[in-house]
DSSP file (Angstrom, degrees, kcal/mol; ACC not computed):
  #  RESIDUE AA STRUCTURE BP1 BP2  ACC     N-H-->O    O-->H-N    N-H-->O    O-->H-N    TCO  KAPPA ALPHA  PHI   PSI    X-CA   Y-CA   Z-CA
    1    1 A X              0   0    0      0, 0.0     2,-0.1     0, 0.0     3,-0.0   0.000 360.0 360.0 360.0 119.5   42.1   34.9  -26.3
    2    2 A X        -     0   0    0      1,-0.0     2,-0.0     2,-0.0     0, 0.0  -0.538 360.0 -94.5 -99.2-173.4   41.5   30.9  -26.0
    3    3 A X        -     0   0    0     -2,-0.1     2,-0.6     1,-0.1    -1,-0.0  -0.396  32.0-125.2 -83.3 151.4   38.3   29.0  -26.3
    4    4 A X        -     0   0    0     -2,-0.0     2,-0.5    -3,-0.0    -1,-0.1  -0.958  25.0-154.7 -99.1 147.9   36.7   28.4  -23.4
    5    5 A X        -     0   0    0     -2,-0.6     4,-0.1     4,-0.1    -2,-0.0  -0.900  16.4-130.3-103.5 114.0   35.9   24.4  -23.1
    6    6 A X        -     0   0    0     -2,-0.5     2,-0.4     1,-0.1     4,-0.0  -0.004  33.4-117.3 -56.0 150.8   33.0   23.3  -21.0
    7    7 A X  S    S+     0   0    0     85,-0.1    87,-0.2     2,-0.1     2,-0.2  -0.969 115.7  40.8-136.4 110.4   34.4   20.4  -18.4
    8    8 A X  S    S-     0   0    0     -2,-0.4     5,-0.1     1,-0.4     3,-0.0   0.486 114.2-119.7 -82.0 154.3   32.9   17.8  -19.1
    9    9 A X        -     0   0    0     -2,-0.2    -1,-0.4     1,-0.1     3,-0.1  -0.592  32.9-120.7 -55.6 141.0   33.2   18.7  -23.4
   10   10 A X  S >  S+     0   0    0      2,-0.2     3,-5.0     1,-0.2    30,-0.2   0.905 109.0  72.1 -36.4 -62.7   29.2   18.9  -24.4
   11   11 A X  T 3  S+     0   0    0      1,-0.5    -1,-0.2    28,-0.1    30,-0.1   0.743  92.4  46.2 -39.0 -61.1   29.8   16.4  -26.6
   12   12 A X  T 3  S+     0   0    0     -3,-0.1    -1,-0.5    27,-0.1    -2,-0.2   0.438  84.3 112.5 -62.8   7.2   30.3   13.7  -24.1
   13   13 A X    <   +     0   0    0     -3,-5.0    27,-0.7    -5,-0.1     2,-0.3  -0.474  39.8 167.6 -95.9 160.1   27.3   14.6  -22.1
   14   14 A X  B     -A   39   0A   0     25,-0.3    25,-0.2    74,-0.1     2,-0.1  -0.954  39.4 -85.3-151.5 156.9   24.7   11.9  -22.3
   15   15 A X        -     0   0    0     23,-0.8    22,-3.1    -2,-0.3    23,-0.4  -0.573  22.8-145.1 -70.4 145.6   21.4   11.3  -20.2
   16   16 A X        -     0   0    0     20,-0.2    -1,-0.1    71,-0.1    72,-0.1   0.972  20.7-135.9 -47.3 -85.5   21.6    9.6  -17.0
   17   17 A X  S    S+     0   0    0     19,-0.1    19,-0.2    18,-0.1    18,-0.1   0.704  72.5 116.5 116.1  50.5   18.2    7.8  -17.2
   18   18 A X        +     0   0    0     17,-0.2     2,-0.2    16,-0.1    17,-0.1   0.471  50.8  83.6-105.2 -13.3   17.6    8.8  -13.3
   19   19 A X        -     0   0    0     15,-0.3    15,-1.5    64,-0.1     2,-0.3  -0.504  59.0-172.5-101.7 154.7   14.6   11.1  -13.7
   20   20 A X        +     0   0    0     -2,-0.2    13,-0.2    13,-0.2     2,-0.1  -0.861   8.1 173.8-160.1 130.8   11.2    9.8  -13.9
   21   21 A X        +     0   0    0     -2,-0.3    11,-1.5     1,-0.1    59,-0.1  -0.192  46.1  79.4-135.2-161.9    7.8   11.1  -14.6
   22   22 A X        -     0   0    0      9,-0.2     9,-3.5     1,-0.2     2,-0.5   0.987  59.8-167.1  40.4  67.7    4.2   10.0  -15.1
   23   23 A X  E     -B   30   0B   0      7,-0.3     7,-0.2     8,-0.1    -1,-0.2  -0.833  10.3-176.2 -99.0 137.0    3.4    9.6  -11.3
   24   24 A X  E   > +B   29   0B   0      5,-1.9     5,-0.5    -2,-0.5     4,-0.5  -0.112  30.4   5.7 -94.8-167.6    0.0    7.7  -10.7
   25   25 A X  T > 5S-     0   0    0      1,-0.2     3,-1.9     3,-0.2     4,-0.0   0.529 102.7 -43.3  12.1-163.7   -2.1    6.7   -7.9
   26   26 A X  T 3 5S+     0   0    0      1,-0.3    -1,-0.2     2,-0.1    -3,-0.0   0.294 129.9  50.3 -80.3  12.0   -1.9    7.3   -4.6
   27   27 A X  T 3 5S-     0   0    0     -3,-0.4    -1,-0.3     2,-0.0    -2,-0.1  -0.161 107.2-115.8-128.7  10.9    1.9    6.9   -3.8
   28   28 A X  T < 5 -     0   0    0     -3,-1.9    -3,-0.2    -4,-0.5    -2,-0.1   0.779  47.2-171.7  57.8  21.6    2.7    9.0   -6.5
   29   29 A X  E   < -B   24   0B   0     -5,-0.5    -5,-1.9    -6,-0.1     2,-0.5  -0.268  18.3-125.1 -48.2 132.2    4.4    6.2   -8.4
   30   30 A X  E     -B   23   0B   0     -7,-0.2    -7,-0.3     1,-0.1    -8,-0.2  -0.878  20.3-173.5-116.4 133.5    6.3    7.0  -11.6
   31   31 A X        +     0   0    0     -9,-3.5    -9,-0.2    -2,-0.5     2,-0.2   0.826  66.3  48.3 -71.5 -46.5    5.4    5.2  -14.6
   32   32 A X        -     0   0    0    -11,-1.5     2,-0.2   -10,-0.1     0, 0.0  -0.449  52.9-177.1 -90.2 159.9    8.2    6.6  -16.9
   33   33 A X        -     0   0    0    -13,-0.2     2,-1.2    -2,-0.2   -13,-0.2  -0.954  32.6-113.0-137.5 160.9   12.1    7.0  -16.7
   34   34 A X        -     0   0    0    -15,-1.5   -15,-0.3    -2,-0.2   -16,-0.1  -0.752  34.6-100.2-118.1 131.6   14.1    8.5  -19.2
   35   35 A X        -     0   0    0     -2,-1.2     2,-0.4   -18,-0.1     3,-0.3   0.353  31.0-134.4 -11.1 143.9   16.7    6.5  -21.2
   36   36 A X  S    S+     0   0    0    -19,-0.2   -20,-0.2     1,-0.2   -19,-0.1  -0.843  83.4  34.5-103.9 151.9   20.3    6.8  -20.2
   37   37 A X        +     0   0    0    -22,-3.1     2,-0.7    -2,-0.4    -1,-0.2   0.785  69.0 135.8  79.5  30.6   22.9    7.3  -22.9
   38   38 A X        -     0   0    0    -23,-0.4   -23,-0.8    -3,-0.3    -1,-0.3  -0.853  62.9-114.3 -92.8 116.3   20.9    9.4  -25.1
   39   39 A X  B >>  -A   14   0A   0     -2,-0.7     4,-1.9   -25,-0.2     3,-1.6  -0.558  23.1-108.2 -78.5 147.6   23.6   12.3  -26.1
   40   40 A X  H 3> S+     0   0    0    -27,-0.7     4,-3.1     1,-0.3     5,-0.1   0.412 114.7  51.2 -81.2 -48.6   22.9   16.1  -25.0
   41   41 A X  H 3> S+     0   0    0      2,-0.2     4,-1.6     1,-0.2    -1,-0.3   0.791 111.6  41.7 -43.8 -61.6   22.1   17.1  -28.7
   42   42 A X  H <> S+     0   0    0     -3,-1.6     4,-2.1     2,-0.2     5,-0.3   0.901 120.0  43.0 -57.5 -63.3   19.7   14.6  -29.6
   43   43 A X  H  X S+     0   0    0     -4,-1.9     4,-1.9     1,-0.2     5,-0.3   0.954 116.5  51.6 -49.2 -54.2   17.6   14.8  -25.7
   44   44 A X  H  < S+     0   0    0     -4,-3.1    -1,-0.2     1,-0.3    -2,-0.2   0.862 111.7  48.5 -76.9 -35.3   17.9   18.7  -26.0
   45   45 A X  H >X S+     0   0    0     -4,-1.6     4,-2.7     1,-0.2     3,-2.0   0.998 115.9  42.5 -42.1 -63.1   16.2   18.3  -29.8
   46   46 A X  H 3X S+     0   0    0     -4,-2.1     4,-0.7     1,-0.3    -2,-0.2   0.654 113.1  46.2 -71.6 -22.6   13.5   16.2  -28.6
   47   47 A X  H 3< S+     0   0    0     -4,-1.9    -1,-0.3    -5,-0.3    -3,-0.1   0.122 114.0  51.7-114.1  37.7   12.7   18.0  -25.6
   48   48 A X  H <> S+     0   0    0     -3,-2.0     4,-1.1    -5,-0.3    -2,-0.3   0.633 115.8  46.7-115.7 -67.8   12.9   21.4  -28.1
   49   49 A X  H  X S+     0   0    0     -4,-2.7     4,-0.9     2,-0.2     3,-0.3   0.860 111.5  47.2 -34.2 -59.9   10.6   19.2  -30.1
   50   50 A X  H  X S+     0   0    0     -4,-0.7     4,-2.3    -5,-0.4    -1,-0.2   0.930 116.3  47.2 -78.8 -38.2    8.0   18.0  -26.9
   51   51 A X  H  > S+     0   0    0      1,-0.3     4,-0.7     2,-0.2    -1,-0.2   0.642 102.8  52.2 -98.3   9.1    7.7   21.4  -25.8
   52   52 A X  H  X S+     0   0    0     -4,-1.1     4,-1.1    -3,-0.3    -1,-0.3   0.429 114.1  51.0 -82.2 -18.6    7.0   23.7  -28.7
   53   53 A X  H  X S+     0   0    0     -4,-0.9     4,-2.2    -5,-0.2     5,-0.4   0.831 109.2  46.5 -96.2 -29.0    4.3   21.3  -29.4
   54   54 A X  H  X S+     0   0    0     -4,-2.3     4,-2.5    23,-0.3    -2,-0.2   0.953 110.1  54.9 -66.0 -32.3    3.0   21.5  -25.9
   55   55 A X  H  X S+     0   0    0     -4,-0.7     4,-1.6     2,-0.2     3,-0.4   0.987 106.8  51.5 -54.1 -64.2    3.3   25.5  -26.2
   56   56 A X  H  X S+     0   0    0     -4,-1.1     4,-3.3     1,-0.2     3,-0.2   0.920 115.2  46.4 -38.6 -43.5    1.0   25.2  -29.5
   57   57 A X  H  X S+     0   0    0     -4,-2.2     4,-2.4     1,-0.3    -1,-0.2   0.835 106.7  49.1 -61.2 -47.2   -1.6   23.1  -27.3
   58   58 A X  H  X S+     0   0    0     -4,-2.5     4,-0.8    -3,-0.4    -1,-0.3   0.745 107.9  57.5 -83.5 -17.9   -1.8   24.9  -24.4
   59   59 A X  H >< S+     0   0    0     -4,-1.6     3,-0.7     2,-0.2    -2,-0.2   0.891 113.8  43.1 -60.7 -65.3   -2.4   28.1  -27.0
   60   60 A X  H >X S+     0   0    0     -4,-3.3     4,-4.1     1,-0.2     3,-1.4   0.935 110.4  58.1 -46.1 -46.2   -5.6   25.8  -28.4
   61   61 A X  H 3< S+     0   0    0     -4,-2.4     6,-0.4     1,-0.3    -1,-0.2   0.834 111.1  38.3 -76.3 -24.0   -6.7   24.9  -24.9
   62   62 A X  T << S+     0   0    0     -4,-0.8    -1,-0.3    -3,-0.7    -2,-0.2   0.080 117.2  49.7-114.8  55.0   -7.1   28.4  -23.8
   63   63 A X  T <4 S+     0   0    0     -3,-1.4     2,-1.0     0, 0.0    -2,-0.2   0.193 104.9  71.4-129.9 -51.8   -8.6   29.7  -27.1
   64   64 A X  S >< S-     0   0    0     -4,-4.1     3,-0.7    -5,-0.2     4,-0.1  -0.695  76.8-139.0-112.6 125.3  -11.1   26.8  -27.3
   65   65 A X  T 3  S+     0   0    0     -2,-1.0    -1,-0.2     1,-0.3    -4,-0.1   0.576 107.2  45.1 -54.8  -6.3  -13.8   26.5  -25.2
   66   66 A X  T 3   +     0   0    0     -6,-0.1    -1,-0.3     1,-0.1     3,-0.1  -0.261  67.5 140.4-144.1  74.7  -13.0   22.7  -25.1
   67   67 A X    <   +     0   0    0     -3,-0.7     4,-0.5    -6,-0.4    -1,-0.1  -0.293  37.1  95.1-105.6  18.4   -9.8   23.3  -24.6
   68   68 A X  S  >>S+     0   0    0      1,-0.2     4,-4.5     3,-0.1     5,-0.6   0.817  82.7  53.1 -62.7 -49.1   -9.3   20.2  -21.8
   69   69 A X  H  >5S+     0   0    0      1,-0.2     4,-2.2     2,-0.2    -1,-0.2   0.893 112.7  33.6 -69.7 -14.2   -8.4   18.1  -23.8
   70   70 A X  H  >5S+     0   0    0      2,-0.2     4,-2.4     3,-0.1     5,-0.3   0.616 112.9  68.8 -99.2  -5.7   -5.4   19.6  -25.6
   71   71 A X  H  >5S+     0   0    0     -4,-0.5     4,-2.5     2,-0.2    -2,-0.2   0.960 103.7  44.2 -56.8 -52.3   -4.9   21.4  -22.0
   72   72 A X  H  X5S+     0   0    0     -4,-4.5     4,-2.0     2,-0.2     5,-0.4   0.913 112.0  52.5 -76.1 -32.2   -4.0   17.5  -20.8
   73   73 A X  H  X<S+     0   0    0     -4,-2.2     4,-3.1    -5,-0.6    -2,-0.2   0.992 109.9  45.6 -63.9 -51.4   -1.8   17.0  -23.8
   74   74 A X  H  X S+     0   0    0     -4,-2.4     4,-0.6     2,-0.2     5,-0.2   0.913 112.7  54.5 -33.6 -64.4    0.3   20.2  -23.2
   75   75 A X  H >X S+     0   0    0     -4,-2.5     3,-4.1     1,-0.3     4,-3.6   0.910 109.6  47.1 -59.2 -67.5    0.5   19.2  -19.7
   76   76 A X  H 3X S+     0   0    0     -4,-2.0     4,-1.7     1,-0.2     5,-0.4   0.900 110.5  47.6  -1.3 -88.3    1.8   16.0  -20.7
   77   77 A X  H 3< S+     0   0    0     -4,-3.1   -23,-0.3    -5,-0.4   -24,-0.2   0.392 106.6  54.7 -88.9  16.3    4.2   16.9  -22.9
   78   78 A X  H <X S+     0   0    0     -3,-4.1     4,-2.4    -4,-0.6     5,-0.2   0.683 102.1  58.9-100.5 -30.6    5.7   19.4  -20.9
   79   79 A X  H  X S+     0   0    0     -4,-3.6     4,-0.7    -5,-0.2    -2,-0.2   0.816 110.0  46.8 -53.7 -33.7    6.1   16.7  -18.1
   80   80 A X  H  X S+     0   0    0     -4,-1.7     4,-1.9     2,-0.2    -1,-0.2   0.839 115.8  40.9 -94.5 -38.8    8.3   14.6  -20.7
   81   81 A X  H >> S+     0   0    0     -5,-0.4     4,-3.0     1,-0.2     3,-0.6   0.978 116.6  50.4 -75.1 -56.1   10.5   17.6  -21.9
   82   82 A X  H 3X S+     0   0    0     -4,-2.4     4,-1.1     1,-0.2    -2,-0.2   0.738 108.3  55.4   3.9 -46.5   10.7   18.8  -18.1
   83   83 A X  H 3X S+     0   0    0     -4,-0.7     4,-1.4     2,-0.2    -1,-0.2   0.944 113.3  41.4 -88.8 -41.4   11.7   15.0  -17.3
   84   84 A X  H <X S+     0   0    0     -4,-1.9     4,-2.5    -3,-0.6    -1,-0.2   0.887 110.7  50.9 -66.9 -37.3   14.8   15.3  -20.1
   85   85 A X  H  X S+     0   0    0     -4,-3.0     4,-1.2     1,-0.2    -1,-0.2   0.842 113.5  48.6 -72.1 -24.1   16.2   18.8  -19.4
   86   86 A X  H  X S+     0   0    0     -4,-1.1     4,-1.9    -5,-0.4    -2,-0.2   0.825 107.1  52.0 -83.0 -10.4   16.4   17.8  -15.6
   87   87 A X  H  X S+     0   0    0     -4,-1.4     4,-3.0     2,-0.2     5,-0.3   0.955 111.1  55.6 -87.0 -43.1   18.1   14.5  -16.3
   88   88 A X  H  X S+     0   0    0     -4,-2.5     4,-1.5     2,-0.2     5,-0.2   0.867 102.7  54.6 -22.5 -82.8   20.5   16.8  -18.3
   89   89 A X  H >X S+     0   0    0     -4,-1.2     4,-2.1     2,-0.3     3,-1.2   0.848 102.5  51.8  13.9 -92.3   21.2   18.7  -15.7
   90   90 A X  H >< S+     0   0    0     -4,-1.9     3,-1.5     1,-0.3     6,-0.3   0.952 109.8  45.4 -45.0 -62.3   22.2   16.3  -13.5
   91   91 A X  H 3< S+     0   0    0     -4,-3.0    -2,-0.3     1,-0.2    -1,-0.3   0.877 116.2  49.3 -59.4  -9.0   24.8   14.5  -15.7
   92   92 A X  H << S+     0   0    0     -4,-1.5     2,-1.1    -3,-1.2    -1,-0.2   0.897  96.5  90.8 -88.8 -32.2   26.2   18.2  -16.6
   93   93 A X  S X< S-     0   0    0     -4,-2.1     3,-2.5    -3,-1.5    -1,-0.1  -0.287  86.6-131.0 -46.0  72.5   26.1   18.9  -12.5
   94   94 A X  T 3  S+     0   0    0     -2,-1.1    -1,-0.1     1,-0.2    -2,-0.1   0.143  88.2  11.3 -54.9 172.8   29.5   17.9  -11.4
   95   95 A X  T 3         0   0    0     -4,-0.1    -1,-0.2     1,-0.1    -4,-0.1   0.437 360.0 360.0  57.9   8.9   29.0   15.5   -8.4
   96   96 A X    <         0   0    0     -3,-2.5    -2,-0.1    -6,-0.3    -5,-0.1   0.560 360.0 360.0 -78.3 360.0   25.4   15.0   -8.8
């Protein structure tokens, strides 16, 4: 039985640094991007990382009756893990 090998190899995959999140005002402007060249391992830690802590948050925020405020960090810091697995995504997407 052979291996099968993802095309592109994981290994190469790296973020684009196409996706962008934190849109303001009234045009929806977005404040953030995320880095290009980060490799697949590292983003998919870190946005392993940003959303177990937003899970934990949003657990506080509806447990405590003033639970806004960790309500807007979850939200937050799901937007920024959100922002990395989709940039992923694309580079893994052939033709994107």
């Amino acid at each position: 039985m052979s291996k099968i090998v993802p095309d592109p190899p994981l290994s190469s995959i790296t973020t684009l640094g196409v996706v962008t999140f934190g849109d303001y005002g009234e045009n929806q402007k977005p404040l953030f991007r995320v880095n290009s060249g980060m490799p697949i391992e590292q983003a998919l830690e870190h946005a392993s990382t940003l959303l177990f802590y937003s899970k934990k948050l949003a657990m506080e925020a509806a447990m405590d009756v003033r639970g806004e405020q960790y309500a807007w960090a979850a939200h937050y810091l799901c937007e920024m893990g959100k922002a990395v697995v989709d940039d992923l995504t694309q580079a893994m997407t052939p033709g994107s």
